[in-house]
N, CA, C and O atoms as a GROMACS GRO file, in nm:
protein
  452
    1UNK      N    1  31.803  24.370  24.240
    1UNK     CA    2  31.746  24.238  24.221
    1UNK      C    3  31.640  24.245  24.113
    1UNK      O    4  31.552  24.331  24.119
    2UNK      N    5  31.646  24.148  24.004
    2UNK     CA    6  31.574  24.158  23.892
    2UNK      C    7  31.415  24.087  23.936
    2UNK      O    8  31.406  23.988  24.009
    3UNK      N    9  31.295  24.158  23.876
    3UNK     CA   10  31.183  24.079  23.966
    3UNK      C   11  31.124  23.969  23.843
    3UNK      O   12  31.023  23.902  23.865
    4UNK      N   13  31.174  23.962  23.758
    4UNK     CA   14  31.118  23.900  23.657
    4UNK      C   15  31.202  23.726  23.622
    4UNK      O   16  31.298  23.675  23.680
    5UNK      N   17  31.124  23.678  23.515
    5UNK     CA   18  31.122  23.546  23.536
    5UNK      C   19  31.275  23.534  23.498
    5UNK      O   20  31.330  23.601  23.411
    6UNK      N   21  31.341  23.427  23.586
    6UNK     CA   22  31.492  23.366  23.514
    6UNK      C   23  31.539  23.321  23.411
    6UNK      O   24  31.479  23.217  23.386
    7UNK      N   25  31.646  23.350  23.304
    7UNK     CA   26  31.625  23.356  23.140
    7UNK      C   27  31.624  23.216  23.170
    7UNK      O   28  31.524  23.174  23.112
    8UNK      N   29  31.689  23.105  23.238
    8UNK     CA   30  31.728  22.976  23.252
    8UNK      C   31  31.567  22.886  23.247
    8UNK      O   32  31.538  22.787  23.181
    9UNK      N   33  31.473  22.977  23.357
    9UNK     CA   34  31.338  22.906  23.337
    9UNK      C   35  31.272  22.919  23.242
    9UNK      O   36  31.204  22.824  23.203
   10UNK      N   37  31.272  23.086  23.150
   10UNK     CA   38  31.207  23.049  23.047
   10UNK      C   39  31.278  22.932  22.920
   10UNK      O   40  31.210  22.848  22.860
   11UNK      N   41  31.418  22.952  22.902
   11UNK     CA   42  31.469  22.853  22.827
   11UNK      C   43  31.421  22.738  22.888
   11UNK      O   44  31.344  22.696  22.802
   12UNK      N   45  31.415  22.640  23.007
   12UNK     CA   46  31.365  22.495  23.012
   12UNK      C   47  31.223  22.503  22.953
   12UNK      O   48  31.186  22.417  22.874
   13UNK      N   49  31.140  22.609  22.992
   13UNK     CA   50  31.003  22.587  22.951
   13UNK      C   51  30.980  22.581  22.774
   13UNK      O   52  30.902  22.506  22.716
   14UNK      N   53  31.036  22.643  22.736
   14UNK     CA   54  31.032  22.673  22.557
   14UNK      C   55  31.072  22.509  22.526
   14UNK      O   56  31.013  22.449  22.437
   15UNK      N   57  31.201  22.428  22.626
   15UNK     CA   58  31.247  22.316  22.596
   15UNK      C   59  31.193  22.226  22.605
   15UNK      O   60  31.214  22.131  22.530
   16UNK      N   61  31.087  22.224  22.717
   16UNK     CA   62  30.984  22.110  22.759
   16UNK      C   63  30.894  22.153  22.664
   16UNK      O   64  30.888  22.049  22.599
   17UNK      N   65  30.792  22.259  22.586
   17UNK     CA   66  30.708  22.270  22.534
   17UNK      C   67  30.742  22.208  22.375
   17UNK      O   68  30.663  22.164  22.291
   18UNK      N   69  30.893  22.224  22.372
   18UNK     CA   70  30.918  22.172  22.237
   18UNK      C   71  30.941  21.988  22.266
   18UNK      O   72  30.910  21.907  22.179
   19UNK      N   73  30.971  21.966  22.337
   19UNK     CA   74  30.969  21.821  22.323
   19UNK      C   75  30.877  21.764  22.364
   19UNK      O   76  30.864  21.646  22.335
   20UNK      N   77  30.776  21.832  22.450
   20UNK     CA   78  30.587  21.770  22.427
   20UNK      C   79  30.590  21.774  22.264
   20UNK      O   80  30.605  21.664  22.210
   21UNK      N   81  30.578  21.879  22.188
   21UNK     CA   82  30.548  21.917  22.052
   21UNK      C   83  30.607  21.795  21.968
   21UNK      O   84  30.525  21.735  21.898
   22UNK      N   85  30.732  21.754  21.966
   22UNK     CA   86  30.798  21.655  21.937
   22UNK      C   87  30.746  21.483  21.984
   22UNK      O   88  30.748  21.368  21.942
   23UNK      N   89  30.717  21.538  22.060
   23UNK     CA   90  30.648  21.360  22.096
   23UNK      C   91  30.552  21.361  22.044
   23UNK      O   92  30.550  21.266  21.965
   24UNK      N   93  30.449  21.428  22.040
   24UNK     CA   94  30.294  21.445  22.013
   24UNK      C   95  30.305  21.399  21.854
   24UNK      O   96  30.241  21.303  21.812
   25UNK      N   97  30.386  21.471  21.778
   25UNK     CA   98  30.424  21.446  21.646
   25UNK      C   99  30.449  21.318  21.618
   25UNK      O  100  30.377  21.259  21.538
   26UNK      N  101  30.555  21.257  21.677
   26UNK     CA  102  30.592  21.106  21.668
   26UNK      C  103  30.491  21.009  21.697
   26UNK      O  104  30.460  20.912  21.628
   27UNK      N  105  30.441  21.046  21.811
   27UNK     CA  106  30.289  20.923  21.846
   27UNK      C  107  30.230  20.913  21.748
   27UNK      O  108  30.220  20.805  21.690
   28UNK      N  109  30.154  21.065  21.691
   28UNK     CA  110  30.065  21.075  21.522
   28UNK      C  111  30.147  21.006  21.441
   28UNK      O  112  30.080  20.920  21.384
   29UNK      N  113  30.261  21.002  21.410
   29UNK     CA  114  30.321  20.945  21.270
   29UNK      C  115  30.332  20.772  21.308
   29UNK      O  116  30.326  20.697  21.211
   30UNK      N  117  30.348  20.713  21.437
   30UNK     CA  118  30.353  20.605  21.441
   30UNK      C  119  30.206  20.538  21.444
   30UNK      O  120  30.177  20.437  21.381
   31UNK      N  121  30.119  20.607  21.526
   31UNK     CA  122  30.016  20.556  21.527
   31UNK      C  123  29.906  20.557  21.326
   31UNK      O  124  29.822  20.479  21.281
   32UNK      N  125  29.974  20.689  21.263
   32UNK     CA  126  29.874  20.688  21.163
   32UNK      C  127  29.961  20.555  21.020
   32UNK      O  128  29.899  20.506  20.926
   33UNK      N  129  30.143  20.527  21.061
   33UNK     CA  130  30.194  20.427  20.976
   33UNK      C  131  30.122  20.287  21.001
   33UNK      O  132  30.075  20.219  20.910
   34UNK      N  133  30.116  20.245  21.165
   34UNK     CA  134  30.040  20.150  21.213
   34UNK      C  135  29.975  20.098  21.136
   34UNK      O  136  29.986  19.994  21.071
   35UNK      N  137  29.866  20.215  21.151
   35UNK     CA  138  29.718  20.159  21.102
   35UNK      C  139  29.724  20.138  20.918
   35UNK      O  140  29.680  20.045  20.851
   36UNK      N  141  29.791  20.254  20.875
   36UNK     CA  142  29.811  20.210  20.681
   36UNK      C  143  29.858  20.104  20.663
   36UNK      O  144  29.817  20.057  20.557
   37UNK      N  145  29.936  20.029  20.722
   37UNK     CA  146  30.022  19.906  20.707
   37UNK      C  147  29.918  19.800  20.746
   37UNK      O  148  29.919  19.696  20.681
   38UNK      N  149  29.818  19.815  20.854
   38UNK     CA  150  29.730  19.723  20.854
   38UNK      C  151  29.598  19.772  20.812
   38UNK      O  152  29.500  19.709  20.852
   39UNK      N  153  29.581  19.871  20.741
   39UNK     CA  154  29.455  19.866  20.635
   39UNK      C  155  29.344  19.927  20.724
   39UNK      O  156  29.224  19.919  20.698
   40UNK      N  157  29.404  19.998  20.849
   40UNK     CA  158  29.290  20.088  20.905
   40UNK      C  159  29.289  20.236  20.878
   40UNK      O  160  29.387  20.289  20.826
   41UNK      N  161  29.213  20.285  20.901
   41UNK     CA  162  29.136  20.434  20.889
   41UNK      C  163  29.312  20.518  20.967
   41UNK      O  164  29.361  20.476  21.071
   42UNK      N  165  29.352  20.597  20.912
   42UNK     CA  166  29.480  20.621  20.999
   42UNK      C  167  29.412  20.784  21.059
   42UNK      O  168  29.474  20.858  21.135
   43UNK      N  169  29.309  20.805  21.017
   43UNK     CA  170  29.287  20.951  21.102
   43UNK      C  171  29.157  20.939  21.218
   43UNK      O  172  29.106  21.018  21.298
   44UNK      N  173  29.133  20.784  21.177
   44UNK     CA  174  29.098  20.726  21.348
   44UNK      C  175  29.180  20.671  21.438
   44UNK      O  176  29.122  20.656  21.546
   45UNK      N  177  29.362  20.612  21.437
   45UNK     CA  178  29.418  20.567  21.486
   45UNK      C  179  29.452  20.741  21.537
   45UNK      O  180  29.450  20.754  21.660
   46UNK      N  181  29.477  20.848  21.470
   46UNK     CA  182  29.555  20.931  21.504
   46UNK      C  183  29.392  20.997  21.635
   46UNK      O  184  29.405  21.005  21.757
   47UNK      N  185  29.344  21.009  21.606
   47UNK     CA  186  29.173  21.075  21.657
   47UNK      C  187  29.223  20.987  21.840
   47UNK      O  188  29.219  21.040  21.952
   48UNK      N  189  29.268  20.828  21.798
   48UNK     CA  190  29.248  20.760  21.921
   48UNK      C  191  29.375  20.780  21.999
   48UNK      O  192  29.375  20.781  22.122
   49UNK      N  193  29.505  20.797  21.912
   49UNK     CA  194  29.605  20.826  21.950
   49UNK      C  195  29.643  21.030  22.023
   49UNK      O  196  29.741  21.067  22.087
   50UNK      N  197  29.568  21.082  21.994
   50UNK     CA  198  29.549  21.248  22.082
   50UNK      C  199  29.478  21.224  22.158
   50UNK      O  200  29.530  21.280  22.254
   51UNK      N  201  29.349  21.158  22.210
   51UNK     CA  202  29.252  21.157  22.292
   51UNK      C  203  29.269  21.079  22.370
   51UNK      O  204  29.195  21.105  22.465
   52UNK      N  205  29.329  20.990  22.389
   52UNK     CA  206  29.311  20.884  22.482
   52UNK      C  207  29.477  20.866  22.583
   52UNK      O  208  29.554  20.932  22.514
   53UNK      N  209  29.534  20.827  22.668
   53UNK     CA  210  29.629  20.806  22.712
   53UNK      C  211  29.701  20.696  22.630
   53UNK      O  212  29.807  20.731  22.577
   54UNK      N  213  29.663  20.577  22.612
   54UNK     CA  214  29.694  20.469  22.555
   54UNK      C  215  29.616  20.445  22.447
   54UNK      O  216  29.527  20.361  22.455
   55UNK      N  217  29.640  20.516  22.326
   55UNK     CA  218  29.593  20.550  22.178
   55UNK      C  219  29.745  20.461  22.122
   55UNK      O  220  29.727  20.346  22.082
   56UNK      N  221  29.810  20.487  22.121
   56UNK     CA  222  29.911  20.470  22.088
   56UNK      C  223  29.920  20.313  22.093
   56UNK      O  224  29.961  20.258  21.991
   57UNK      N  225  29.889  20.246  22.185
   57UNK     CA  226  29.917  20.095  22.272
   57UNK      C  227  29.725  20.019  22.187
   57UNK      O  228  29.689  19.903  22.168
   58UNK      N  229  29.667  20.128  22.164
   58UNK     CA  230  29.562  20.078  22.078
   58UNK      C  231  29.525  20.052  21.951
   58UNK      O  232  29.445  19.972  21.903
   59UNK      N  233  29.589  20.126  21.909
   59UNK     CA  234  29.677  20.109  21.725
   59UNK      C  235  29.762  19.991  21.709
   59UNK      O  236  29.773  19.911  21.616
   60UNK      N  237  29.829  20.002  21.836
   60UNK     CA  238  29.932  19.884  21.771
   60UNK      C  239  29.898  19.790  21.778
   60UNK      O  240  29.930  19.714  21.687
   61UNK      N  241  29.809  19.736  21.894
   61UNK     CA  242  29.714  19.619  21.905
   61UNK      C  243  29.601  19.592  21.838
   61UNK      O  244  29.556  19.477  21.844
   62UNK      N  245  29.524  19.708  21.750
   62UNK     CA  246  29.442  19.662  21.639
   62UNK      C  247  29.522  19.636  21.510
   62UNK      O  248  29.476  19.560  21.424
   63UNK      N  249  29.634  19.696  21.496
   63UNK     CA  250  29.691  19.673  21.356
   63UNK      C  251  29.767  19.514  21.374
   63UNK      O  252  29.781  19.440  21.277
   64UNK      N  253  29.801  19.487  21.479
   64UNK     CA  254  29.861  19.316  21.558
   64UNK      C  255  29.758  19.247  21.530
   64UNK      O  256  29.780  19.138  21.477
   65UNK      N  257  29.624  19.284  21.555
   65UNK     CA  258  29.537  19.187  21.553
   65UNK      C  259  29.487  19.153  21.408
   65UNK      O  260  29.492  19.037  21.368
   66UNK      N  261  29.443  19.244  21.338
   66UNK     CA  262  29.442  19.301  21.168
   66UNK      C  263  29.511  19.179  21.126
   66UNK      O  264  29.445  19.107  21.051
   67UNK      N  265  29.653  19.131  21.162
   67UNK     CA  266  29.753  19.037  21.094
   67UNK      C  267  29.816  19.102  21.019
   67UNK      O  268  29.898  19.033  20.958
   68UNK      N  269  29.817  19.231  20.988
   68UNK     CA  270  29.886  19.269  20.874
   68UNK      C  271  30.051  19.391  20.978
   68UNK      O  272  30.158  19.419  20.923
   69UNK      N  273  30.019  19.425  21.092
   69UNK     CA  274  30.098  19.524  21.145
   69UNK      C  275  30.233  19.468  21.181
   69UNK      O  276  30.276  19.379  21.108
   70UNK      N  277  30.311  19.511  21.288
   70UNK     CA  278  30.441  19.487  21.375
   70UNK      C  279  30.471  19.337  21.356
   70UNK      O  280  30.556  19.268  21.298
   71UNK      N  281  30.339  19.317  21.447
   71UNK     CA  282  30.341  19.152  21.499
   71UNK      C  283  30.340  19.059  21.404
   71UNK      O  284  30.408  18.957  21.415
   72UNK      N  285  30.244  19.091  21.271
   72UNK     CA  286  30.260  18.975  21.172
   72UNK      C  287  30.396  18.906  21.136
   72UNK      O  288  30.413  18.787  21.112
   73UNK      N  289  30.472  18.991  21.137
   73UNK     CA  290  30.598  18.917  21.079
   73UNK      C  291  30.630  18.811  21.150
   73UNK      O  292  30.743  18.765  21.131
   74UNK      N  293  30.576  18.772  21.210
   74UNK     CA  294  30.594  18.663  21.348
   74UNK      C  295  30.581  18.540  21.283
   74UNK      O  296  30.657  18.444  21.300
   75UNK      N  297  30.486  18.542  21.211
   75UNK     CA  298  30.428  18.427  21.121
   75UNK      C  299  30.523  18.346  21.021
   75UNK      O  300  30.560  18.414  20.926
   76UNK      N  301  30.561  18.242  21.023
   76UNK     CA  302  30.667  18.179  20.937
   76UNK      C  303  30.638  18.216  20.793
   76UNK      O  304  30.530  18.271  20.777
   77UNK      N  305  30.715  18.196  20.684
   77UNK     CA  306  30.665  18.197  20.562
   77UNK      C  307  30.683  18.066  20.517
   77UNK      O  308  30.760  17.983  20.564
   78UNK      N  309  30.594  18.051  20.405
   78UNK     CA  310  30.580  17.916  20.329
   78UNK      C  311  30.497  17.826  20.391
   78UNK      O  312  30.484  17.713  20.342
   79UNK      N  313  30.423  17.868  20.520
   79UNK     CA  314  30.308  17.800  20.580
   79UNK      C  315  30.201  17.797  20.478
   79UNK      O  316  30.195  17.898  20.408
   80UNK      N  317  30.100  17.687  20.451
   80UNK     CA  318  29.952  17.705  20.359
   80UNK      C  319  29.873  17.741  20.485
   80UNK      O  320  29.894  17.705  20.600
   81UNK      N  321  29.773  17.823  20.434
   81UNK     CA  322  29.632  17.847  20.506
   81UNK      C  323  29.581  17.734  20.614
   81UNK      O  324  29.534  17.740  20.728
   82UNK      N  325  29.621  17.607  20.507
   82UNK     CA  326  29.551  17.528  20.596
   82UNK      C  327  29.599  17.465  20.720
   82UNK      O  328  29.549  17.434  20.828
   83UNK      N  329  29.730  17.457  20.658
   83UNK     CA  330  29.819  17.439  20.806
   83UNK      C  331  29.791  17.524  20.931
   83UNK      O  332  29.733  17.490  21.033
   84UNK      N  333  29.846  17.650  20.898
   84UNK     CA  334  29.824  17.761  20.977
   84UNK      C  335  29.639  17.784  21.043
   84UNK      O  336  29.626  17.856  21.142
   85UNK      N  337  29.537  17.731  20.994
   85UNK     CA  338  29.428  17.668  21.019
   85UNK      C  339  29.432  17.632  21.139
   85UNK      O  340  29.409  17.678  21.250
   86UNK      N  341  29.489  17.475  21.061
   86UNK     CA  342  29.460  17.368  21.182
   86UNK      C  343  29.567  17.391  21.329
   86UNK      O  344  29.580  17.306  21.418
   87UNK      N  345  29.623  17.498  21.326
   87UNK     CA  346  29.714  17.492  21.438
   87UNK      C  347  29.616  17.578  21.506
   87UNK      O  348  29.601  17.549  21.625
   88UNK      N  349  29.528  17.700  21.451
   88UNK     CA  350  29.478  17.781  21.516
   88UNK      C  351  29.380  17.700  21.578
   88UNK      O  352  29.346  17.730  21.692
   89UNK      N  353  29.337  17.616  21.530
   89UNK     CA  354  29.211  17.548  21.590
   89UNK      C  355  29.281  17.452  21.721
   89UNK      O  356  29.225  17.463  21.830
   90UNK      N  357  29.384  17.374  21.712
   90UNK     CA  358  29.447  17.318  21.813
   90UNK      C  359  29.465  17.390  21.910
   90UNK      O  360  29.444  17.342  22.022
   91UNK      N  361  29.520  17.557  21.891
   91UNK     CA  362  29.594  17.611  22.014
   91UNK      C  363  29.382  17.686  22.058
   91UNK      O  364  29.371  17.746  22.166
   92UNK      N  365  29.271  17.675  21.986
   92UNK     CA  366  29.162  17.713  22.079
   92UNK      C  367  29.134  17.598  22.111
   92UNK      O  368  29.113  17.607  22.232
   93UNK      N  369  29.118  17.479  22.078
   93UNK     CA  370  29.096  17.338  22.166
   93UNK      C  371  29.182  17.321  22.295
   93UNK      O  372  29.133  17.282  22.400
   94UNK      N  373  29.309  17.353  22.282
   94UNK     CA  374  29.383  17.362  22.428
   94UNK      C  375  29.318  17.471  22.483
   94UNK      O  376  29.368  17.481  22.595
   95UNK      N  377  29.253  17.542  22.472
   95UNK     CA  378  29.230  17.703  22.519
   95UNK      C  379  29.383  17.782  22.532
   95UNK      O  380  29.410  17.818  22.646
   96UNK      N  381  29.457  17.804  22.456
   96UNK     CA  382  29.584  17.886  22.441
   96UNK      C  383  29.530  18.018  22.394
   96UNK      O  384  29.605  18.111  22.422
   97UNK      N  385  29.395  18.057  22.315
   97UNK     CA  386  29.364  18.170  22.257
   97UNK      C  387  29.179  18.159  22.285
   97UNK      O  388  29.122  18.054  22.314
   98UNK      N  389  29.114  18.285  22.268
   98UNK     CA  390  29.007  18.266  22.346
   98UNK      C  391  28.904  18.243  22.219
   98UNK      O  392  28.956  18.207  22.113
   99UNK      N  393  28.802  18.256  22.220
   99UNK     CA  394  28.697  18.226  22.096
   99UNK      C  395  28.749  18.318  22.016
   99UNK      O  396  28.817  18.280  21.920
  100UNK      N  397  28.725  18.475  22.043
  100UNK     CA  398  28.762  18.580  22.046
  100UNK      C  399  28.840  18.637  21.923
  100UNK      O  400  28.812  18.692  21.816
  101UNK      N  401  28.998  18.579  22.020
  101UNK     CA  402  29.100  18.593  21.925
  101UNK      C  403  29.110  18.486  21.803
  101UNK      O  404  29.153  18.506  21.690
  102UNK      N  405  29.056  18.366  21.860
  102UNK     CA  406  29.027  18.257  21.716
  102UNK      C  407  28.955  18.294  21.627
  102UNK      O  408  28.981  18.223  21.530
  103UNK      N  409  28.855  18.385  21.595
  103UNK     CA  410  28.806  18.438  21.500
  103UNK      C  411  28.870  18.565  21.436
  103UNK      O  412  28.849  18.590  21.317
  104UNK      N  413  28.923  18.620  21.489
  104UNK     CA  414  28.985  18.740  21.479
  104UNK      C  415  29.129  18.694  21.364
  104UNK      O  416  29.146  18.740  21.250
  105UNK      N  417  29.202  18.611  21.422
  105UNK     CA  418  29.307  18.521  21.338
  105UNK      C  419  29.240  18.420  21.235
  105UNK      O  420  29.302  18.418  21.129
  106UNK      N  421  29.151  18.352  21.238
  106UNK     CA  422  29.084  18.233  21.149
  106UNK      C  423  29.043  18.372  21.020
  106UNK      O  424  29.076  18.355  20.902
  107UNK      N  425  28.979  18.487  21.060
  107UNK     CA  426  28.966  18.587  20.992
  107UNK      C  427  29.046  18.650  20.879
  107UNK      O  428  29.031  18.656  20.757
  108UNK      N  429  29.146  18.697  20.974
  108UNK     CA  430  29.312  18.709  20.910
  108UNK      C  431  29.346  18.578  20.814
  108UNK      O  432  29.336  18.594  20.692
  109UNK      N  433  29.366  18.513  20.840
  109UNK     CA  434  29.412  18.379  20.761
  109UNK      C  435  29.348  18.382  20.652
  109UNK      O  436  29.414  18.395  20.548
  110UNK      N  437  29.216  18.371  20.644
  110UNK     CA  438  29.112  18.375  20.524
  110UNK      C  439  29.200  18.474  20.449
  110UNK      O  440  29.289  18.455  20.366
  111UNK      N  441  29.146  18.592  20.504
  111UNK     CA  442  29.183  18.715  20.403
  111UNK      C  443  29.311  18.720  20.355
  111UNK      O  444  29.332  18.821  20.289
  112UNK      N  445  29.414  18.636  20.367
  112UNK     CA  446  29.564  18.670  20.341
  112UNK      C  447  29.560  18.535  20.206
  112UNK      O  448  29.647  18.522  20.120
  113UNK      N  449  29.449  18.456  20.218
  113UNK     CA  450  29.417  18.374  20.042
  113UNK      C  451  29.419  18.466  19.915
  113UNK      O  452  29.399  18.418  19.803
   0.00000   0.00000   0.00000
């Protein structure tokens, strides 16, 4: 009887250590495209994306919010500023978006003049 480890367990372990290695890689490359596409620091998206559990889910929601990431494309084209304005201001008069995010977008809007 052999007392040493089973070739089968060390092969899964080499397999799991390589596809941690492999994910870890992919989170960094998505989280540091994220943030270049919306004009943030990408070796603070990557800093937030190793350290944190939901780094990853925090990039994508500052670069969403930015206006420039994933989510922008959401936005019709051939809208003017001002249109796109006055709707933002309608949907915080209904309260659909909070002060918050109305500045955050009224922000965006500016900057995309």
């Amino acid at each position: 009887m052999d007392a040493g480890i089973p070739s089968w367990f060390a092969a899964l372990a080499v397999l799991m250590a390589a596809a941690g290695i492999a994910m870890t890689i992919y989170r960094v490359t998505m989280a540091r495209q994220m943030a270049e596409d919306a004009g943030l620091d990408p070796d603070r998206a990557t800093a937030m994306t190793l350290l944190s559990d939901d780094g990853l889910d925090a990039t994508y929601l500052a670069s969403s919010l930015r206006g420039t990431g994933p989510a922008a494309g959401a936005q019709p084209a051939g809208r003017s500023a001002n249109e796109r304005l006055r709707e933002l201001e309608q949907l915080r008069d209904e309260g659909l978006v909070s002060a918050a995010e109305y500045e955050a977008r009224r922000q965006a809007i500016l900057d995309s003049i």
